[in-house]
N, C-alpha and C positions, 0 to 999 in steps of 0.2 A: 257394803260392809265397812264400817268406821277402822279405824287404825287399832282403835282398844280394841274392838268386836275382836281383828284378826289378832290380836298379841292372849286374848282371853283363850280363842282356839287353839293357837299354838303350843299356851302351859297344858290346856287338857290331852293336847294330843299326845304330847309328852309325859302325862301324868299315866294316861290310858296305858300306853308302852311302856311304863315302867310295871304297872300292875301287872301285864302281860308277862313279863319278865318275870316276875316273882311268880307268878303263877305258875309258870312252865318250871321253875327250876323246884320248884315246892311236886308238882307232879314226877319232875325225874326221879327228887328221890323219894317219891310212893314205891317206885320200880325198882329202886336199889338194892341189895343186898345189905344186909344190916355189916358186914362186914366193910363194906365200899363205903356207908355209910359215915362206919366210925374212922377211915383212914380220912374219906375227905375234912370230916371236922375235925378232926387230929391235924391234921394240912389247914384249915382254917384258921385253927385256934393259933397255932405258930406263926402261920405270914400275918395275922391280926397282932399279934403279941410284938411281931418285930415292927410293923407299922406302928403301932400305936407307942411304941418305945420310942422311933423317930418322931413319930409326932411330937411327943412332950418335949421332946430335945430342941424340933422348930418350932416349938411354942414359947416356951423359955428365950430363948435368941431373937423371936420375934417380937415379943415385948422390951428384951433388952433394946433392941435397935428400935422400939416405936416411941421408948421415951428417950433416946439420944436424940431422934428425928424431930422431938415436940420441943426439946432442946433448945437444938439449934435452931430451929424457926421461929421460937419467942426472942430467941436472941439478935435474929437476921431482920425481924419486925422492931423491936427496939433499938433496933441500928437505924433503921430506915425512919421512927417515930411517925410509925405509923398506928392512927387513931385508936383508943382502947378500945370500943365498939366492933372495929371490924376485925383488930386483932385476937379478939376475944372470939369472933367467928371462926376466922381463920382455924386456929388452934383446936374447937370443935370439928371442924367440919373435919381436919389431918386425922383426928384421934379416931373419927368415925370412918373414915374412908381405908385406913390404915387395920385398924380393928379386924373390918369388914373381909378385907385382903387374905389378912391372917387366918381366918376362917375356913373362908374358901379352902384355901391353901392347904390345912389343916386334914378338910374332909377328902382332900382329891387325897392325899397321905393314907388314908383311913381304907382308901381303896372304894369311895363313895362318889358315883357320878355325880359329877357336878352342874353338869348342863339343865338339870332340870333348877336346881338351885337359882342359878345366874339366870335362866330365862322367868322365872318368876319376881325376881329383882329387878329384873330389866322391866316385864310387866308393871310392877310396881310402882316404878318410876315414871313410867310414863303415863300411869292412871293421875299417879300424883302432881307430874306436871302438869296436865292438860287441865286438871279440876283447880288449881293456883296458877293459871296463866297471867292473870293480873297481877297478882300478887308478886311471883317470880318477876316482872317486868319492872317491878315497884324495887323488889330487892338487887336487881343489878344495878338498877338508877343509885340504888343506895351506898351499894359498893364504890358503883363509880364516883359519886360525890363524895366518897372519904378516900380515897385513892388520890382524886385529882385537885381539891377544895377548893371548889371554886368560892365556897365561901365556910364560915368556923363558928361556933357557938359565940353569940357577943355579939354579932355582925347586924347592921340595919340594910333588910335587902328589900326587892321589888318584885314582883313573880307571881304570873298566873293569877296577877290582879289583885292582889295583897303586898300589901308591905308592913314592917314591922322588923322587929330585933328578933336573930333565931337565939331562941331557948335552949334546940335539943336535936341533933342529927342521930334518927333510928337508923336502922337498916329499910323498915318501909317506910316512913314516912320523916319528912322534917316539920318541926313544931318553933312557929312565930306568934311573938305576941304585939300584937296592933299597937298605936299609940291611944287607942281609947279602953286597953285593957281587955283585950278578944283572943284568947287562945285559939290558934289556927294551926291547922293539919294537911300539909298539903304533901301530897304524894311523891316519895323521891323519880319514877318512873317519866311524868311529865317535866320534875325539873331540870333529871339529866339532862330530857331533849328542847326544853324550852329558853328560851331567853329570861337571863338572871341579873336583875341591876344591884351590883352592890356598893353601899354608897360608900362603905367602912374597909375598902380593899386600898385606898388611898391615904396617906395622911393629912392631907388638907384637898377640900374644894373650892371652886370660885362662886359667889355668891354675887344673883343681878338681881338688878333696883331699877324699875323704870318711876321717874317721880315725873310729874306733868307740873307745867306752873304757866300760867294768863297773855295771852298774847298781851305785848305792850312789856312785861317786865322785866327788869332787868338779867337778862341770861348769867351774863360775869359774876354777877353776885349771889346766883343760885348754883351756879358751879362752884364758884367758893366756898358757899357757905355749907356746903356738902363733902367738897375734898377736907376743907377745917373738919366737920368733926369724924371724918374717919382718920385724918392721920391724929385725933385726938383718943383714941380708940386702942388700945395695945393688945387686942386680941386680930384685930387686921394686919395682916403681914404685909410690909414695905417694899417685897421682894417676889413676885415681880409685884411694880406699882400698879395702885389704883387707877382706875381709867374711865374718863366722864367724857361723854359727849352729847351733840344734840341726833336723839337717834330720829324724828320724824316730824313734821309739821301736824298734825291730828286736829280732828274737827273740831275741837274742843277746846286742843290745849297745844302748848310745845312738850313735847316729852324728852327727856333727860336721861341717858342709860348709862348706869354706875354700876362698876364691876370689881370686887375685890376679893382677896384669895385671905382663907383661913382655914384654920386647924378643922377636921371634920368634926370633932364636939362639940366645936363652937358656931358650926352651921346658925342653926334656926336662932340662937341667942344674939349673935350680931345683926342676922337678917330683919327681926323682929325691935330691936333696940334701935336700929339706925331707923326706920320706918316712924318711928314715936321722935324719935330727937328732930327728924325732917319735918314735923308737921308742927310742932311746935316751936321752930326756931324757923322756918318758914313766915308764920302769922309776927313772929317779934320782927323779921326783916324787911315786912310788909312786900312778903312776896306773896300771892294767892295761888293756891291751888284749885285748880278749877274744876268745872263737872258740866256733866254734858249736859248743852244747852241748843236750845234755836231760837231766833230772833225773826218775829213775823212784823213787816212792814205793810201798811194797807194804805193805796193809795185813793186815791177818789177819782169816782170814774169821769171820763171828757166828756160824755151826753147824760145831763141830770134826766132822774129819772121821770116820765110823761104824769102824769093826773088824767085819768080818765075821766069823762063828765058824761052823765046821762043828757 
């Protein structure tokens, strides 16, 4: 038997026993004398009358104190600037939970068992977890990434094999928009527990160039002519400096790796600019850049080949 199965048994068993209950006291008084009768509802009516007076009194008071409570907690949330999204949760979920209390509260006053109450909520709860287990696992993700942010609306991030700028942090899901214009929907539930690259949590990144140029040509002048135009460049920061060296002998080529540090907005636009000014002021300084090539030598064999003769 499933865990719903037993929590479904449980309210009816409960429900069963209360009818029982009402049955039997509904039979007593078939029995009664109509005199008995009238003292115990005369005895009802009064301990109902005095319950129900207290009730309205903890009803009153309980609303007073449930919006002092909603209060202070919008105000203990904006102390903390903590995200409107979840503080707007927050604040639901208090009102309902708080509400809920009061009720309870209320009917146990009234002289109304409550256990069947609370075990059907309790039922309730747990049909409704189990049928949104994904869901719920999507919504603590979600919680927890406006709790702890690991990233903010604005941001260019990396995740679960999508990158792009987030648009929109829900409760279930956070919404990215690709750089070819793709609205994406990815699940707060895998982000919480997944690895998150975020390139906009920095204010500047370093930015690398590997440029190749021809064996035989002059290195010194292809280092220079690459340090000249990045310190000619005012969006490359000076601090820490640029840094060029010969990273590897390649089949091909000598390769050149240059590495310099700029603002994060100006990633791809220096990356992309420097790559154009190098290939063209390369060809002016008669440096070549090369591409892969092979050189096949054929030699001529030491025994010319025979002539067969009939």
């Amino acid at each position: 038997m499933t865990l719903l199965a037993q929590q479904t048994a449980a309210v009816e068993a409960i429900t069963d026993s209360t009818v029982t209950h009402v049955e039997k006291r509904i039979n007593d008084l078939a029995h009664m004398p109509v005199q008995d009768i009238i003292d115990n509802l005369t005895n009802w009516v009064i301990t109902f009358g005095k319950n129900l007076l207290i009730a309205l009194v903890v009803y009153f008071i309980g609303r007073w104190l449930i919006r002092h409570l909603k209060k202070l907690i919008h105000r203990i949330l904006e102390k903390k600037q903590v995200d409107p999204s979840l503080s707007s949760f927050i604040m639901s979920l208090t009102k309902i939970i708080l509400n809920l209390f009061l009720i309870i509260v209320l009917i146990g006053i009234l002289g109304i068992d409550t256990t069947s109450f609370i075990a059907v909520f309790a039922s309730a709860g747990l049909a409704f977890g189990m049928a949104l287990s994904g869901t719920l696992q999507n919504f603590a993700g979600g919680v927890m990434i406006l709790i702890f942010k690991p990233y903010k609306v604005g941001d260019t991030i990396e995740a679960q094999g999508y990158s792009g700028v987030v648009k929109e942090i829900q409760l279930i899901s956070t919404i990215i928009n690709t750089p070819d214009n793709k609205t994406i929907l990815i699940p707060n539930g895998n982000l919480s527990t997944g690895i998150i690259n975020n390139y906009s949590r920095e204010g500047r990144r370093r930015v690398e160039w590997t440029f190749g140029i021809a064996y035989g040509d002059n290195y010194d002048l292809a280092r220079e002519t690459i340090l000249t135009l990045i310190q000619a460049d005012p969006r490359i920061q000076p601090d820490p400096a640029p840094f060029i060296a010969l990273k590897e002998l390649a089949d091909s080529s000598v390769n050149l790796v240059v590495r310099a540090w700029v603002s994060t907005d100006d990633y791809w636009n220096v990356y992309f600019d420097l790559n154009e000014k190098v290939y063209k002021v390369f060809s002016q300084k008669g440096i070549n850049i090369p591409f892969p090539q092979m050189d096949v030598y054929l030699h001529p064999s030491e025994n010319p080949t025979a002539t067969s003769s009939k």
